[in-house]
Backbone as JSON, one array per atom type, in Angstrom:
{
  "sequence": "XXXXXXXXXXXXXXXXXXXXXXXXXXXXXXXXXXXXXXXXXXXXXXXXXXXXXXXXXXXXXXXXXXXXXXXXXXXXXXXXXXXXXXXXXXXXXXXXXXXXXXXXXXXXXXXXXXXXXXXXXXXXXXXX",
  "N": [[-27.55, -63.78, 129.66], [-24.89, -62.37, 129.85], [-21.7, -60.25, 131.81], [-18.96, -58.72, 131.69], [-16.44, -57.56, 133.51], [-13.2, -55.82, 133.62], [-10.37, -55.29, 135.2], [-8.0, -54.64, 134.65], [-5.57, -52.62, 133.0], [-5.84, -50.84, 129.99], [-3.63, -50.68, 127.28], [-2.06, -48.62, 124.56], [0.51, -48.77, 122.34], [3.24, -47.4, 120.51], [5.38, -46.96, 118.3], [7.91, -44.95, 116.79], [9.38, -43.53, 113.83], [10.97, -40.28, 113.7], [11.24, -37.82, 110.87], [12.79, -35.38, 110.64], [14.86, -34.62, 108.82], [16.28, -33.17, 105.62], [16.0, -35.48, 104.16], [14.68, -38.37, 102.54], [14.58, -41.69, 103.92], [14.47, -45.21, 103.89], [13.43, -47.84, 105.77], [13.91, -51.26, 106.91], [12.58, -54.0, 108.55], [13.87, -57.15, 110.18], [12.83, -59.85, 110.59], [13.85, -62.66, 112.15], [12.92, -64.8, 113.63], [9.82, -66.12, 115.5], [9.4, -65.72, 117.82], [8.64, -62.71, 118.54], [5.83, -61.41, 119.95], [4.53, -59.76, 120.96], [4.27, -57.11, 120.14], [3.2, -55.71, 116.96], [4.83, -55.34, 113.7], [3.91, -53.44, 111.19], [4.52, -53.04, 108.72], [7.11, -54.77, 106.58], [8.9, -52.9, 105.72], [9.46, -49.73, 105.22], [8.92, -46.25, 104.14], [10.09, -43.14, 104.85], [9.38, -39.99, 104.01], [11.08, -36.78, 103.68], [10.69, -34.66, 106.43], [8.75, -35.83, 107.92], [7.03, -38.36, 109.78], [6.57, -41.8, 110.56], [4.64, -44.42, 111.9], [5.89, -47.68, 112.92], [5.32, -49.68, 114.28], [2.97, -51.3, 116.53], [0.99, -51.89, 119.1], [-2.06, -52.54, 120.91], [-3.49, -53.14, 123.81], [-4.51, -55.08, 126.87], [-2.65, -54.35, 129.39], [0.49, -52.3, 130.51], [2.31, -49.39, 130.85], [4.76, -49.51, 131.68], [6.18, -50.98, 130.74], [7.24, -51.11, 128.27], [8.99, -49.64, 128.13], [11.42, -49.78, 128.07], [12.24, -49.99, 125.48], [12.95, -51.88, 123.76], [13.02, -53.65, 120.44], [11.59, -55.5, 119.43], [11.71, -57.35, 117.37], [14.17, -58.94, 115.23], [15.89, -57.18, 114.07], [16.84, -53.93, 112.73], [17.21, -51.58, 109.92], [18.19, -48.84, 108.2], [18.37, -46.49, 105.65], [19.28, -44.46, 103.34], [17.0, -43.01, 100.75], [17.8, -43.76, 97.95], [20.59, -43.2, 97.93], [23.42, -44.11, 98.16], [26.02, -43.09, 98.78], [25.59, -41.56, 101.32], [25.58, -41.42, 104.95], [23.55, -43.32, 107.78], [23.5, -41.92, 110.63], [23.29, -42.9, 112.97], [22.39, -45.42, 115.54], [19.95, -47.59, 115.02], [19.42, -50.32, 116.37], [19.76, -49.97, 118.54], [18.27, -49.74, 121.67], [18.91, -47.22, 123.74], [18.46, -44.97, 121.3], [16.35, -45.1, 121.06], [13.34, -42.42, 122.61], [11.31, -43.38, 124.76], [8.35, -41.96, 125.91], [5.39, -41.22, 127.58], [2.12, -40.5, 126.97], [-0.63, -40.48, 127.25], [-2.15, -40.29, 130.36], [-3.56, -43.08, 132.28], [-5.14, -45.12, 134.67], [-4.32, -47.34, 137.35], [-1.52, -48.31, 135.6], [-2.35, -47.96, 132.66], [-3.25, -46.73, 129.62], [-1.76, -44.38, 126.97], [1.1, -44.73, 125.28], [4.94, -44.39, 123.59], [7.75, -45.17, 121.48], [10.3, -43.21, 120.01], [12.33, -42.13, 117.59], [14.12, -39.43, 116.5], [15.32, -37.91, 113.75], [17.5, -35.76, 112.33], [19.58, -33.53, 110.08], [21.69, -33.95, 111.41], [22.22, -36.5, 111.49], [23.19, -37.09, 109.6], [25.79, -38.51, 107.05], [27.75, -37.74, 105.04]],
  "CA": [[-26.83, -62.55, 129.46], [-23.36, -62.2, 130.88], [-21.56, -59.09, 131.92], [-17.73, -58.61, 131.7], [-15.7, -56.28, 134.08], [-11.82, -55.83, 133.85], [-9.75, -53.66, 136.13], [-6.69, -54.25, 133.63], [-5.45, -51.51, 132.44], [-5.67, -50.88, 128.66], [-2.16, -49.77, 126.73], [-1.66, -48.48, 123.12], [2.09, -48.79, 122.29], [3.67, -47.28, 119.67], [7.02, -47.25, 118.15], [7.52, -43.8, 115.63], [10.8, -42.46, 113.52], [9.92, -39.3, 113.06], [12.38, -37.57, 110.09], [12.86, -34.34, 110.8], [16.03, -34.17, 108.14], [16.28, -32.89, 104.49], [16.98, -36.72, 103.29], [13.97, -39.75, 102.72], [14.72, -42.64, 104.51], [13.6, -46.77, 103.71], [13.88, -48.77, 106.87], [14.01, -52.31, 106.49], [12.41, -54.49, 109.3], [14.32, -58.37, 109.67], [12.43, -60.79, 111.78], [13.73, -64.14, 111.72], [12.1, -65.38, 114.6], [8.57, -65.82, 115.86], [9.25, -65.04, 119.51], [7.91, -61.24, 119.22], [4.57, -61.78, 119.52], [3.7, -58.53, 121.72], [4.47, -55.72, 119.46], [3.23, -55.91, 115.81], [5.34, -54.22, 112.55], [2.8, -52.86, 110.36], [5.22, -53.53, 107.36], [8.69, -55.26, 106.22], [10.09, -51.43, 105.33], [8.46, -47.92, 105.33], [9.5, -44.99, 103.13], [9.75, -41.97, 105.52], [9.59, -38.88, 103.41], [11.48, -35.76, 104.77], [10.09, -33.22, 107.53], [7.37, -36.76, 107.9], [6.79, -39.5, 110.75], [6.07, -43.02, 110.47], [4.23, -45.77, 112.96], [6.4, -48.51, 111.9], [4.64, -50.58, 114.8], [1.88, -50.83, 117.01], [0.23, -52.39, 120.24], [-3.57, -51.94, 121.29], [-4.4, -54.08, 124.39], [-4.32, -55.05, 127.98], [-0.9, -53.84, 130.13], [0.72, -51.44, 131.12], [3.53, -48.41, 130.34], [6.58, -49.49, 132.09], [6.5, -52.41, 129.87], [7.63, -51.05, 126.78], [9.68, -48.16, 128.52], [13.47, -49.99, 127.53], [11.9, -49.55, 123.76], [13.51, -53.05, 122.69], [12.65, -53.69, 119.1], [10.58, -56.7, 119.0], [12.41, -57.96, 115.94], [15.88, -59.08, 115.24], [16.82, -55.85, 113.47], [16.14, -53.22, 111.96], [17.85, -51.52, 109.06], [17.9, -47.72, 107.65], [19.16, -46.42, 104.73], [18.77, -42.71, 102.6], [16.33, -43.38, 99.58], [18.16, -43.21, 96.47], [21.61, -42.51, 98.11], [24.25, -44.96, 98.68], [27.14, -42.49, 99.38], [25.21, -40.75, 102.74], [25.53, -42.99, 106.3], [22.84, -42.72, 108.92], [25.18, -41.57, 111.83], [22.72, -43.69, 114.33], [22.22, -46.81, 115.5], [18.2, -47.62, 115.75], [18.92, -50.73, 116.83], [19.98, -49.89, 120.27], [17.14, -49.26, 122.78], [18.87, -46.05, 123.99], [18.6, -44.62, 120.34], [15.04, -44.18, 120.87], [12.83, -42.16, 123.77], [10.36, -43.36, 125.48], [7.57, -41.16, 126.28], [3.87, -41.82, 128.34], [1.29, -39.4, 126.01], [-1.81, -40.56, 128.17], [-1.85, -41.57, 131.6], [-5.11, -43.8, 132.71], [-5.42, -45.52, 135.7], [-3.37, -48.99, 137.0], [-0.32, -48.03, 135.04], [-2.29, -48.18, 131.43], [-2.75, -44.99, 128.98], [-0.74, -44.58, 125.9], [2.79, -44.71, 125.1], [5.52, -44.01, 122.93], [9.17, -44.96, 121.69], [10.08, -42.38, 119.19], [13.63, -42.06, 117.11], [14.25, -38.13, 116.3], [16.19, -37.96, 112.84], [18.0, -34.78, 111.87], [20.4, -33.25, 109.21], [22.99, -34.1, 111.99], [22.37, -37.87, 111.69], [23.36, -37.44, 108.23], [27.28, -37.85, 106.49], [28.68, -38.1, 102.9]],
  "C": [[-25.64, -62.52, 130.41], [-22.73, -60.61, 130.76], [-20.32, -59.23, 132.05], [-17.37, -57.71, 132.44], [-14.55, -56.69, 134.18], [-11.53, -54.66, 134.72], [-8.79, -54.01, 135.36], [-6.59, -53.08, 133.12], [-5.09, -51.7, 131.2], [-4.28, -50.14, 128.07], [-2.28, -49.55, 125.1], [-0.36, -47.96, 123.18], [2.32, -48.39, 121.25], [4.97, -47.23, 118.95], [7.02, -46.29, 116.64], [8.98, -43.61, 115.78], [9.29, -41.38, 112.89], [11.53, -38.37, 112.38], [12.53, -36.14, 109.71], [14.3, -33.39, 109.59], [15.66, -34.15, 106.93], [16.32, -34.53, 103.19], [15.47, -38.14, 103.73], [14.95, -40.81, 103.06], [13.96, -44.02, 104.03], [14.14, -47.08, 104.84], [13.08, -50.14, 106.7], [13.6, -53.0, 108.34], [12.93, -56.28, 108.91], [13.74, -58.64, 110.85], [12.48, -62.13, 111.36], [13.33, -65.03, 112.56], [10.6, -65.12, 114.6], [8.36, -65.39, 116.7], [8.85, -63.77, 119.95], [6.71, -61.11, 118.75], [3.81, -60.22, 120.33], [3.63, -56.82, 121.05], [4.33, -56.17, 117.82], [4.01, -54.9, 114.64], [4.0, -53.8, 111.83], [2.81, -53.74, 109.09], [6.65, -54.32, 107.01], [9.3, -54.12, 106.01], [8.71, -50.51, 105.18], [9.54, -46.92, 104.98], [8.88, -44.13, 104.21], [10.17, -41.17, 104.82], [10.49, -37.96, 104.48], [10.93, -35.08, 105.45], [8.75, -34.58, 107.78], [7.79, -37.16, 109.05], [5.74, -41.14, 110.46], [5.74, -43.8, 111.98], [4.84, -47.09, 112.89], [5.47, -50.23, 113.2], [3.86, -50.14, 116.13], [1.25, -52.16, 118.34], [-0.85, -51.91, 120.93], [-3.91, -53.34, 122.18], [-4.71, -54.29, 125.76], [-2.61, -54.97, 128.47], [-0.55, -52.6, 130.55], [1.77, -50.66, 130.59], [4.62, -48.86, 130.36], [6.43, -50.86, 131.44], [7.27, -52.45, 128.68], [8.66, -49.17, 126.93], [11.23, -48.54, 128.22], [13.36, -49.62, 125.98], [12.73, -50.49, 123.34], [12.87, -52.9, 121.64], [11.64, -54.15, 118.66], [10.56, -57.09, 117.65], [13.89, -58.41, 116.25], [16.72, -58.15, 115.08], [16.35, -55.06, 112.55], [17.59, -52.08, 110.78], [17.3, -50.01, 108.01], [19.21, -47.3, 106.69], [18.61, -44.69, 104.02], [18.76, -43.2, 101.24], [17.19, -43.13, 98.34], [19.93, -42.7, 96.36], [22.71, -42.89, 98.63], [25.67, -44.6, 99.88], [26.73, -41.43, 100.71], [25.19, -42.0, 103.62], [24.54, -42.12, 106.99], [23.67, -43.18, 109.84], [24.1, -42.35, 112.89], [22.43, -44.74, 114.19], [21.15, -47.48, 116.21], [18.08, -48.76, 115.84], [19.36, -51.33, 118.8], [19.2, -49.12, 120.95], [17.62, -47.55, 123.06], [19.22, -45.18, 122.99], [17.12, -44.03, 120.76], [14.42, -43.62, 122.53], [11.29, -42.19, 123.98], [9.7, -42.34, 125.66], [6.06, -41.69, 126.99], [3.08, -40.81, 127.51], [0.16, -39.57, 126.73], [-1.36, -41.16, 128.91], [-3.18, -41.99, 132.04], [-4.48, -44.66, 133.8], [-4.37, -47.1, 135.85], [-2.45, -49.34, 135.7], [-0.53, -48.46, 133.4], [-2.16, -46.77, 131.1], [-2.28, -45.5, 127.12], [0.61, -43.76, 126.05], [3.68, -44.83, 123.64], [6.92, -44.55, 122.48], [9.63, -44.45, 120.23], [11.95, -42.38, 119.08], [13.4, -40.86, 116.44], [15.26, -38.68, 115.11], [16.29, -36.4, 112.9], [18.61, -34.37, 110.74], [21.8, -34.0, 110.04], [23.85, -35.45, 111.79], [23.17, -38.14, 110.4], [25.25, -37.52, 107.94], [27.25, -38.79, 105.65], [29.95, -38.58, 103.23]]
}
């Protein structure tokens, strides 16, 4: 019989648009590399309805907060568009780190917990 003990601290990472504007959204995930191995997508694209929020990716493991506090991508690029609607632009640019904000949602011990990097949409983001 063997007995395991870690003092690591456990992290769940998340990475959420949340679409707070009158206008569905598809976002398109491009990964042409293998090199992001620490943050998984879920999907290749996700339909965010309006007034909704999506998980578009996810991390459950050993680490820590300030790891995932610049909110890089962990892809090559990412790619949003308004469902059905060629002639509207999304006025932001989600794939620059200081597009989205960080947040800590649990704090646990030796700098694990859960965490957050969350992109706010609006009506504002929106133009015809």
């Amino acid at each position: 019989m063997s007995i395991f003990i870690s003092c690591d601290p456990g992290i769940r990472f998340q990475k959420i648009i949340e679409n707070q504007s009158d206008y569905d959204v598809k976002v398109y995930i491009y990964r042409d590399t293998s090199q992001y191995y620490e943050v998984s997508y879920l999907a290749d694209s996700f339909l965010i309805g309006n007034h909704s929020e999506m998980v578009l990716a996810e991390r459950v493991g050993l680490g820590q907060y300030y790891k995932f506090s610049d909110c890089q991508l962990y892809v090559d690029s990412l790619k949003i568009m308004v469902l059905d609607n060629d002639s509207i632009i999304v006025n932001v640019d989600i794939n620059k780190p200081v597009s989205w904000h960080f947040r800590r949602t649990k704090a646990m011990s030796n700098g694990g917990g859960e965490c957050e990097c969350r992109l706010m949409l609006s009506n504002i983001h929106f133009q015809q």
